[in-house]
C-alpha positions in Angstrom: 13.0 -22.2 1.9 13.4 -18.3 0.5 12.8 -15.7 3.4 10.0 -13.6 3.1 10.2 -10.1 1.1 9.0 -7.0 3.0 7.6 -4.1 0.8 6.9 -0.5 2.1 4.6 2.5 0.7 4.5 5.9 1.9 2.1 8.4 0.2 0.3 11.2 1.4 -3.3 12.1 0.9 -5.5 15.3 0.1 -6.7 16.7 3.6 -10.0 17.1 2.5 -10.1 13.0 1.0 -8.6 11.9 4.6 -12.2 10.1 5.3 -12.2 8.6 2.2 -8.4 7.4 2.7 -9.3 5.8 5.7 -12.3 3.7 4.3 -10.2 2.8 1.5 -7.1 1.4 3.0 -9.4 -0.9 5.2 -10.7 -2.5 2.0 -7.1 -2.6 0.6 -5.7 -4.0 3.9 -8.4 -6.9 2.9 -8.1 -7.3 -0.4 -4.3 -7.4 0.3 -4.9 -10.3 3.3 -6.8 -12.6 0.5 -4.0 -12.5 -2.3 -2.2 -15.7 -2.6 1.5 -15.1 -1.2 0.8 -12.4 0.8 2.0 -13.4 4.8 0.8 -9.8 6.1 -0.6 -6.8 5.0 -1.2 -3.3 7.1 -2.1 0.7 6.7 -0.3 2.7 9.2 -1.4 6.4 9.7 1.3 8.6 10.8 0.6 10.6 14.1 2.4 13.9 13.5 0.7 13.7 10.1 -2.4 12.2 9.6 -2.8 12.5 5.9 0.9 10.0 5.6 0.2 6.3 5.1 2.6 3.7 5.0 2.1 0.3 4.0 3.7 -2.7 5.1 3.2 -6.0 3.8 5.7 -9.4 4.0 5.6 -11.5 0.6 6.2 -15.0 0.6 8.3 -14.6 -2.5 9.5 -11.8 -5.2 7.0 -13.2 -7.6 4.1 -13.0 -4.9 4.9 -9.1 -4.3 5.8 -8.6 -8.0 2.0 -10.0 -9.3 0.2 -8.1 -5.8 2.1 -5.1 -7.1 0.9 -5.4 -10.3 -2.8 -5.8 -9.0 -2.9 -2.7 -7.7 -1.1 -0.6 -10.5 -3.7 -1.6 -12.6 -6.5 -1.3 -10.3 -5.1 2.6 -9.3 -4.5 3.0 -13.5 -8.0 3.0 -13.4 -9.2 4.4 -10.5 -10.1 8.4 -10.4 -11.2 8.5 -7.2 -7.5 6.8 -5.7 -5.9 9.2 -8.1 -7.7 12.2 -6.7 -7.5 11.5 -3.3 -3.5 11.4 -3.5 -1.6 14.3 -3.0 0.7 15.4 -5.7 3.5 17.1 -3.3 4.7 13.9 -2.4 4.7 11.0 -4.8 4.1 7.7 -3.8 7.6 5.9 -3.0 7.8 1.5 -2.7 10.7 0.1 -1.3 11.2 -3.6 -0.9 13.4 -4.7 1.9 15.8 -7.7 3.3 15.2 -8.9 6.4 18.5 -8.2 8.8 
């Protein structure tokens, strides 16, 4: 059996779209949770900075994260209001991770 594959976001959101941030990584923490292949799924909110989200989701297999990733390119391709709410001084970064 393959281990898992860990994937992390970071981006950082317009002050003034925090709200909106917070109501829509709920609903992306759930759509997330009801992809096939997808172990775990979470939104953190930094503390110093509240407008920094990380995202932290275990895959059960490249493929799984590769076709979740995909998902949500598109969905954010076509999605003003995601667009708008991001804030351009620090792009959005994904790493994926081994476990140690």
């Amino acid at each position: 059996m393959k281990p898992p594959v860990y994937s992390l976001v970071d981006f950082k959101v317009r002050t003034e779209k925090l709200g909106y941030a917070r109501r829509r990584m709920r609903k992306a923490e759930q759509f997330a949770r009801s992809k096939p292949g997808v172990l775990q799924f979470h939104f953190l909110q930094d503390h110093a900075d509240p407008t920094v989200f990380t995202g932290y989701g275990i895959f059960a297999s490249n493929d799984d994260l590769d076709s979740y990733r995909s998902s949500m390119q598109e969905m954010s391709e076509n999605d003003s209001e995601f667009n708008d709410m991001l804030d351009p001084k620090l792009p959005m970064s994904v790493r994926v991770l081994d476990r140690i």
